[in-house]
N, C-alpha and C positions, 0 to 999 in steps of 0.2 A: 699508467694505463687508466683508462676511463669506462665505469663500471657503471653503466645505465640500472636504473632500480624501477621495476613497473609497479604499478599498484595490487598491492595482492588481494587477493578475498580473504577480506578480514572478517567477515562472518558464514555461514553456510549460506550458499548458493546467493549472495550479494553480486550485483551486477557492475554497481557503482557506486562510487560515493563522493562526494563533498568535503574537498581540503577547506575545513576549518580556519586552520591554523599553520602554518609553519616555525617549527620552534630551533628552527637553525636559519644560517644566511649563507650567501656564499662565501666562502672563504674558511669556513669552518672547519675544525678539527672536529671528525666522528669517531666514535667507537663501535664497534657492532653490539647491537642492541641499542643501542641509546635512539631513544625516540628523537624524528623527528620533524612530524610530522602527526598534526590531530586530524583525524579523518571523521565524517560523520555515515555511517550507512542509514537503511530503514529501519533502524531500531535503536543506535548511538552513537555516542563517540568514542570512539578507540585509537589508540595511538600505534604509531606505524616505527617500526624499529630500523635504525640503518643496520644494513644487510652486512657491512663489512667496515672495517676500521681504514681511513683515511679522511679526504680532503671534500668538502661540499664542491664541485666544480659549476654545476648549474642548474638553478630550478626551472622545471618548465611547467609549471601548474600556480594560476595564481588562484589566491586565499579566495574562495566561495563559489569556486569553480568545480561543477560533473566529473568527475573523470571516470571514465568506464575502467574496471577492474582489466589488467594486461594493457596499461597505457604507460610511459611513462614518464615520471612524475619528478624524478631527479637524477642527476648524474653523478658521482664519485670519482676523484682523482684517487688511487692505488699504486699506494708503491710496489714493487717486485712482482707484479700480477702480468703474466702474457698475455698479451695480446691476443698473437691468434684462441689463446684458449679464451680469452673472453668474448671476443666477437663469436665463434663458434656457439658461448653459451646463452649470446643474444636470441643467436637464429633460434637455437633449440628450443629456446621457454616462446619464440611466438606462437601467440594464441592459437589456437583450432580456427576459431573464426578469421583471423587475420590471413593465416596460411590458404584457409579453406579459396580465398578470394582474390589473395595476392595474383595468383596465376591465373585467376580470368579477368582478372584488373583491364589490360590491353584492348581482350576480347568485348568487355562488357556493351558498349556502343552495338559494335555488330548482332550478338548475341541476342541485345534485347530487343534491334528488329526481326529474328529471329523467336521472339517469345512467342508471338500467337502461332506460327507454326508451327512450334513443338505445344503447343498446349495437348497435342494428344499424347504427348512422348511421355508424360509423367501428372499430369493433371496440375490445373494452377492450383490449388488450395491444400493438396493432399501433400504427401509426405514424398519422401525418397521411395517407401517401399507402398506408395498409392493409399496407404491408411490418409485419416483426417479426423485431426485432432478437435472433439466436440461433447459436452455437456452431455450427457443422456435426455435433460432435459429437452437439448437442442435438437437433437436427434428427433425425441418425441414430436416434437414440433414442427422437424423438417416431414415427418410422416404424414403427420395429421394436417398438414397446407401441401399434400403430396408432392413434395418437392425434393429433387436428387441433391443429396447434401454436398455430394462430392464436389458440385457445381455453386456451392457457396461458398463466396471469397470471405476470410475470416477475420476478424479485425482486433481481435486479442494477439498475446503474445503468440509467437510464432505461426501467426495464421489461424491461432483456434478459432473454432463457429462457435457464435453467443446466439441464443433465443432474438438478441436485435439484429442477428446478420441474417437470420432466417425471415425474420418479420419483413428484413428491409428487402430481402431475397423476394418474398413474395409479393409484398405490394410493388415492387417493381416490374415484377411479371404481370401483376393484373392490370397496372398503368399502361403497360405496352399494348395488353391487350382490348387495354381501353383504346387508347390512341388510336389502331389497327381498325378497331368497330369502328372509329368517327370517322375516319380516311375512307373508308368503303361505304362509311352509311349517306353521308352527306352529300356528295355528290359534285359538291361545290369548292372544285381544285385553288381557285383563285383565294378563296375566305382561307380555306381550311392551309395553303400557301401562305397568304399573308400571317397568318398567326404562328406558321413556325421561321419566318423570318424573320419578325421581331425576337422570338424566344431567342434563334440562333443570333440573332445580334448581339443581343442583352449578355447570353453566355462569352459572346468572341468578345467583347468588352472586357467584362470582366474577368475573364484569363490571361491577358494580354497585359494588363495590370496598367504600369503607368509609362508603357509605352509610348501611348500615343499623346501622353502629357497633358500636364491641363489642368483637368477635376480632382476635386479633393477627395472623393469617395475611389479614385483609382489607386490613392498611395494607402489604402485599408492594408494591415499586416494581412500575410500568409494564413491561411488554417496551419495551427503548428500539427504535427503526426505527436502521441503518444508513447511510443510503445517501450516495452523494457530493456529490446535488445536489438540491435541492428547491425548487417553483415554492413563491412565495406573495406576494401584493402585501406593497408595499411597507410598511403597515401594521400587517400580518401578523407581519411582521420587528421590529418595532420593539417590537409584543408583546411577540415572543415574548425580544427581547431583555432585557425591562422585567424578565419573569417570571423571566431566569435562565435559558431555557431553550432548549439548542442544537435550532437547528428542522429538520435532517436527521435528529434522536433522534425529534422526533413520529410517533407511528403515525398512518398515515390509507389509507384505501381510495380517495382521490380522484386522478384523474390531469387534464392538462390535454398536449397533446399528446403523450400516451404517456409524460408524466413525474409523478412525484407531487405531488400539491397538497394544502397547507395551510394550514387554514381557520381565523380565530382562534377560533372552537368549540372547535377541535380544542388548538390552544394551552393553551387556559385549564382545559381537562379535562386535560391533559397536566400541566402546572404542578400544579393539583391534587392529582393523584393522587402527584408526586412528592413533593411536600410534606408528604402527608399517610406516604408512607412515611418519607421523613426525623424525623418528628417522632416516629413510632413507634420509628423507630433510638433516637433522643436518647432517648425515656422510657427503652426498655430499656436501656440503659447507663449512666442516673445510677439504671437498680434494681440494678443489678449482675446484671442478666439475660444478658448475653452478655459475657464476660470477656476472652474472646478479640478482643473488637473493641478492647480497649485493646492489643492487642501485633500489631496491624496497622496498616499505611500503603498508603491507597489513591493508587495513581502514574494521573494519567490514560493513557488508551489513546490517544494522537491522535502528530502530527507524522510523523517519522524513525521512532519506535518503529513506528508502526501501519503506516508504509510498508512498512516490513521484515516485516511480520509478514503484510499482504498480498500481498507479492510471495513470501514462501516459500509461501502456502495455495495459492496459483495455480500453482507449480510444481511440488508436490508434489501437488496433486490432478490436473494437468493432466497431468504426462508420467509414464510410469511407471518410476521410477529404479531403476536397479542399481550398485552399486557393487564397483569390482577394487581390489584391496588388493596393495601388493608391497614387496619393502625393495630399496634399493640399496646396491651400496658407492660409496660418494661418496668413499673415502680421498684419488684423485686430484682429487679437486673440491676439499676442505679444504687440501690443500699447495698449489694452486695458485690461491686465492683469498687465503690467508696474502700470496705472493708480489705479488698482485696490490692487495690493501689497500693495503700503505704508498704503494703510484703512486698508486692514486686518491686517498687524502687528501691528498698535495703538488699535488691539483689539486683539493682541497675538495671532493672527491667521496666521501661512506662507501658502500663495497660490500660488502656484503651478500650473502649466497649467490640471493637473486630472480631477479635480473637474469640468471644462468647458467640458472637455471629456464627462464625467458622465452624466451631465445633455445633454448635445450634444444627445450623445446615449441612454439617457433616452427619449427624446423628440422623437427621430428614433424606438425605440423600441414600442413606441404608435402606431408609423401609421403602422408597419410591426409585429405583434403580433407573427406569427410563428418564429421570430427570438428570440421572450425571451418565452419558449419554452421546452418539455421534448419530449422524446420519452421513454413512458413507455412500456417497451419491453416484460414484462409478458403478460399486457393485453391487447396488441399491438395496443395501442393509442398514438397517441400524445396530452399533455398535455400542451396548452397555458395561463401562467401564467399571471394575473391581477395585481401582484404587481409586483416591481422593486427591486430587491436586487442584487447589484453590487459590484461583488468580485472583490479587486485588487492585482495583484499580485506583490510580493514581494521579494528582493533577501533575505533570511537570511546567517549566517555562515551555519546554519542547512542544509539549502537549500531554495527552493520556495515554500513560504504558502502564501495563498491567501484570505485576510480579509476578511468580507464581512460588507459591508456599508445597511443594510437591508432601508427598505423601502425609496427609495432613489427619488424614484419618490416627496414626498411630502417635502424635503429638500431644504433650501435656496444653494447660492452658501456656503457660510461660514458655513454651517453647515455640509455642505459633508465635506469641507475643514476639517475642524475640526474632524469630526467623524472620515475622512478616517487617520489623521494624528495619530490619538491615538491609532489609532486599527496599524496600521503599525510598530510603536514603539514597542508596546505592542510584535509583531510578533516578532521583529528583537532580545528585551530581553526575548524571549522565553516564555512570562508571560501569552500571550493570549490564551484563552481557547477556547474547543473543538467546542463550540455553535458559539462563535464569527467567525468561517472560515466553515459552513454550512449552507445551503439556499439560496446559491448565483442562480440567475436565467440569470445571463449574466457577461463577465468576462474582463477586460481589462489588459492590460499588457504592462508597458512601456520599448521596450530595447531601447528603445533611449537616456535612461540615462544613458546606457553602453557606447551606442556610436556608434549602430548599425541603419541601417536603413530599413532595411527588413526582416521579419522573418516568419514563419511557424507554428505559435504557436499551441499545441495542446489543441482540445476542452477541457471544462475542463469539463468531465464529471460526470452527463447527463444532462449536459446543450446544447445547439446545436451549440453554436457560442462563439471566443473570437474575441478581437480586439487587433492589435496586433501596438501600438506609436512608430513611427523611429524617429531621433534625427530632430529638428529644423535645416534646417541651409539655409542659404542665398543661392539665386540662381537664375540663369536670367529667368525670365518672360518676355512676351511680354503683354503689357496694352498700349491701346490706340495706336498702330503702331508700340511701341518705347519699346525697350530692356531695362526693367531695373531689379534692385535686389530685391525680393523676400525673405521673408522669407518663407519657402517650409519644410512641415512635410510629410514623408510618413505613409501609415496606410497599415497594415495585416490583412486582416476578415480571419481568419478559420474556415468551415463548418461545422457541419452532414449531408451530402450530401444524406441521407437516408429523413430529414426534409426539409433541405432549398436547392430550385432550383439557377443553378449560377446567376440567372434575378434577384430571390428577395434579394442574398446578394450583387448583386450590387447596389441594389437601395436602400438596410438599409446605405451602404455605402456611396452612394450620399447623401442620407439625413443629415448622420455624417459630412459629408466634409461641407454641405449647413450653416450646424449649428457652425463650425466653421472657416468656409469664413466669415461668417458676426455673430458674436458672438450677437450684441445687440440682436438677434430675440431669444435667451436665456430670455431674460425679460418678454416674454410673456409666457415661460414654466413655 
């Protein structure tokens, strides 16, 4: 019997992920559990265990390929396993989404000349139950440009409305009503004709693609679609996988309970068009028409990288950050971490000046509460946290992920030491799981072990504040009348300037600096 295996969510609420690796072939004896298969999500790589003991019969996912979670990924030959009970349990585990779609698969064609007529039936943007899922910000905004949100098409995951769908909402309404003025004001049909025939040319052109053959600007790739998650039977999938083509990249105008749907029309014209740009790439470069494509390497956009790169866009466009800049003398920090290194390593403990950070900014973060901190933006509180959990950040090859040392407030020095050092490792061989870099309520970040000394660092959201460590290095102070050396650390606070006024992150910062100008007053935290 042949025991299909889908790709499970190997982390909370992961959509998809990136087979790495395959560490089996076909032909292979499995055992249940034995890994076989390294996957990457938006946070790591985890290994994927066979489900049942038997035969590898065939992979259908190759190495550095998307797979949406409920795809699947390999099959199993099973001794003594029935049949009908396994097909039965194919059916049962398909997805929500697969099922939801299978059965208007057929209809879809018809249906979706049928969409604009039903757009009164349930509204294009809003939900099953007519809600519409939208920022309060957006909301705000759809008010204040008096504009009905409901009638904003949404362009985040599942249709949500962004501040840009409103913006786009409304300069498109003023455009039209610009257009409307010149059509009525002018008076001059033939001109104000001529200039929307060129426009309409120029667009039938360029939708058309390279139909009508020829130009090289007609084989331009597709606008890819973004999005996290996309309805389309199961078929569909199998398309669009055939073609090569990730089906969250398809444009399409069709939704199916307020989510995007895709149609194998839309596949095959999609595929198409990509092909037909690829092939134009490849002429031009064995003409020697673009020279510069030989002294580049295209990295895909997806895993850990694209996580990182969506959670700074959403922090930095979300909160409006400011950042305070200061130096400290740490002189007594460095002679009494000297002291304190040799203890910790006869206890296999490396210490490191963090750990004094940590507790530094843990002691600062008691007297200044709005600094470890949320801003819950649905139900526009801010949320000041009672415990301490202290994400550090981290360089990997992956990129920057950011442990977190939870409850850090009640930890000796040697025990953050410790804690933070394992979790940091664990980052760097990619081993650490999704739980261990969530719950951080405050966030430091050393570049001073790059070699920098001032930085900008962005919050890490929604949390309200990082701290941002510039390298130690010797420098003239004046103590006591008399110029002498210095050892001198600079620090970076970056805000939510929406939470914390510039007074109270300079006085969390004075506190930080207080705590480690004179590190022994750490003994009494």
């Amino acid at each position: 019997m042949v025991r299909e295996f889908k790709l499970p969510d190997v982390g909370e609420g992961v959509a998809e992920g990136e087979i790495v690796a395959w560490l089996v072939e076909t032909g292979d004896t499995v055992e249940e559990d034995q890994p076989v298969a390294e996957v990457e999500t938006d946070k790591a790589v985890v290994d994927v265990p066979s489900p049942v003991n038997g035969t590898v019969q065939e992979i259908r996912a190759e190495e550095g390929e998307m797979v949406p979670v409920g795809d699947v990924i390999i099959t199993f030959a099973v001794e003594g396993e029935d049949e009908t009970d396994a097909t039965g349990q194919e059916e049962s585990t398909e997805t929500r989404t697969d099922t939801a779609t299978e059965t208007d698969a057929d209809g879809a064609e018809g249906e979706a000349a049928q969409a604009g007529a039903e757009a009164g039936q349930g509204g294009e943007v809003s939900t099953a139950d007519g809600r519409v899922f939208a920022a309060p910000s957006a909301r705000r905004l759809a008010r204040e440009q008096g504009i009905d949100i409901a009638t904003v098409e949404g362009s985040g995951p599942g249709g949500r409305v962004s501040e840009h769908d409103v913006r786009a909402a409304a300069e498109g309404g003023a455009s039209e009503a610009g257009e409307a003025a010149e059509d009525d004001g002018t008076g001059g049909e033939e001109v104000t004709s001529a200039v929307s025939d060129v426009s309409d040319e120029a667009g039938t052109t360029a939708e058309s693609g390279g139909a009508a053959g020829g130009g090289a600007g007609q084989a331009s790739a597709p606008s890819a679609a973004d999005r996290d998650r996309t309805l389309a039977a199961p078929a569909t999938r199998r398309l669009a996988e055939e073609a090569g083509v990730d089906i969250d990249h398809v444009p399409t105008d069709e939704e199916r309970d307020g989510e995007a749907f895709v149609s194998p029309a839309a596949v095959e014209a999609y595929a198409e068009a990509q092909q037909e740009a690829q092939a134009a790439d490849t002429a031009a470069i064995a003409a020697g028409e673009s020279g510069a494509g030989a002294q580049e390497e295209r990295i895909p956009y997806r895993g850990v990288r694209r996580t990182i790169g969506q959670q700074m866009e959403a922090s930095k466009f979300t909160a409006p950050h400011v950042t305070h800049h200061d130096e400290v003398d740490v002189t007594e920090l460095v002679e009494t971490r000297g002291e304190l290194k040799e203890v910790a390593a006869e206890r296999g403990i490396s210490l490191s000046y963090m750990p004094f950070v940590m507790k530094a900014c843990v002691a600062a973060l008691r007297e200044f509460p709005m600094v470890n901190a949320m801003l819950d933006e649905e139900s526009e509180e801010i949320v000041q946290k009672k415990y301490y959990n202290v994400g550090v950040a981290a360089a990997t090859d992956a990129g920057l992920m950011v442990p977190v040392v939870g409850d850090a407030g009640n930890k000796t020095l040697l025990q953050l030491a410790s804690e933070m050092n394992e979790l940091v490792e664990k980052a760097r061989e990619r081993s650490i799981s999704r739980e261990e870099m969530q719950g951080g309520t405050f966030t430091i970040t050393n570049v001073g072990a790059i070699g920098g000394e001032y930085a900008t660092p962005i919050v890490n959201h929604p949390e309200v504040a990082i701290l941002a460590l510039g390298a130690i290095k010797e420098k003239p102070r004046v103590v006591d009348g008399e110029v002498v050396p210095r050892h001198v650390m600079t620090v970076s606070l970056s805000f939510d300037h929406r939470v914390l006024d510039g007074a109270i992150a300079a006085q969390f910062t004075n506190k930080v600096e207080e705590y480690l100008e004179h590190p022994n007053r750490l003994l009494l935290e």
